[in-house]
C-alpha positions in Angstrom: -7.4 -3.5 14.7 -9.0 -6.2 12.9 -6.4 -7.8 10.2 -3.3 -6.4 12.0 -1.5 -8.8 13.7 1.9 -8.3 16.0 2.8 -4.9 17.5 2.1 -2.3 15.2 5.6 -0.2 14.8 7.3 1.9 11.4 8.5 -0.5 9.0 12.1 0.2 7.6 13.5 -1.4 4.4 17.4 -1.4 4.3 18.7 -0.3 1.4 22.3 -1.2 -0.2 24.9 1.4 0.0 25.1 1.5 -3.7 21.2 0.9 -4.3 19.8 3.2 -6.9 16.6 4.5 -6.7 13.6 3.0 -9.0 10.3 5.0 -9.7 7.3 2.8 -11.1 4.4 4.3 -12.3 0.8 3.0 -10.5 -1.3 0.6 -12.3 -4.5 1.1 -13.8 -7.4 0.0 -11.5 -10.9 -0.6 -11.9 -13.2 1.7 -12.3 -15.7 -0.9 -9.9 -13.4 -0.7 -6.9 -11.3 2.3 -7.3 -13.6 3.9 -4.7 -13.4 1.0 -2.2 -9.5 1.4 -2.6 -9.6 4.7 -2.1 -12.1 4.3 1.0 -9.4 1.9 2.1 -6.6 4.2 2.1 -8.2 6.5 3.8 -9.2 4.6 6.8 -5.1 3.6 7.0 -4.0 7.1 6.6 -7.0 7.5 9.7 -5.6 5.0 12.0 -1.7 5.9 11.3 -1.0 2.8 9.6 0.2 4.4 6.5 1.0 8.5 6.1 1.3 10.4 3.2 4.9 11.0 1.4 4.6 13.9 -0.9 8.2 13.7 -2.8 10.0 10.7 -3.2 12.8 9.0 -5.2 11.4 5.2 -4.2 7.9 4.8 -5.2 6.5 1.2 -5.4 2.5 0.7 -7.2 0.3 -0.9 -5.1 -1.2 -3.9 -6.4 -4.9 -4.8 -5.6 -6.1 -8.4 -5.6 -9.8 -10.2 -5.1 -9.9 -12.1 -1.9 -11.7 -15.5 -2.1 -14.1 -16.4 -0.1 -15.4 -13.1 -0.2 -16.0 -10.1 -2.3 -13.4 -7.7 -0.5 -10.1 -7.2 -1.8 -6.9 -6.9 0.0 -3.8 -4.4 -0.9 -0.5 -6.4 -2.2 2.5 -3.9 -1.8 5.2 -4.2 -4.1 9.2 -3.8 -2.4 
C-alpha cells in the first residue's frame, strides 16, 4: 500500500503497571475536510489498518495536519 512502509503487523503500546487511564475528548475539525477525513478512515478501516474499538478507557484525538507540497492532509496520532 502506498504510504506504508515496513511489514504491516498490530501495534502494541506498553503500558506501566501503575499507568492510569486518560480519556481526551476529539478536536474540532473543519467543516472543509471533515469529509476527506472521514473518507480516510474509512479506506483504513477497509484495508485492516485500523479497526473499530467501541468501549474504551484510553482514547487519544487524532490530530489532522496540511501536508506541504500538496493539498492532502496526513493523520498525526496522539500517544
Amino acid at each position: 500500500m502506498k504510504g506504508i512502509k515496513g511489514e504491516l503487523g498490530e501495534m502494541k503500546i506498553e503500558l506501566q503497571p501503575d499507568a492510569k487511564p486518560i480519556k481526551h475528548h476529539p478536536y474540532h475539525l473543519n467543516p472543509r475536510i471533515k469529509e476527506k477525513v472521514k473518507w480516510d478512515i474509512d479506506w483504513m478501516l477497509a484495508a485492516g489498518i485500523i479497526f473499530p474499538v467501541y468501549e474504551s478507557d484510553w482514547i487519544s484525538p487524532i490530530l489532522i495536519q496540511s501536508k506541504k507540497d500538496t493539498k492532502d492532509i496526513r493523520f498525526v496520532f496522539i500517544l
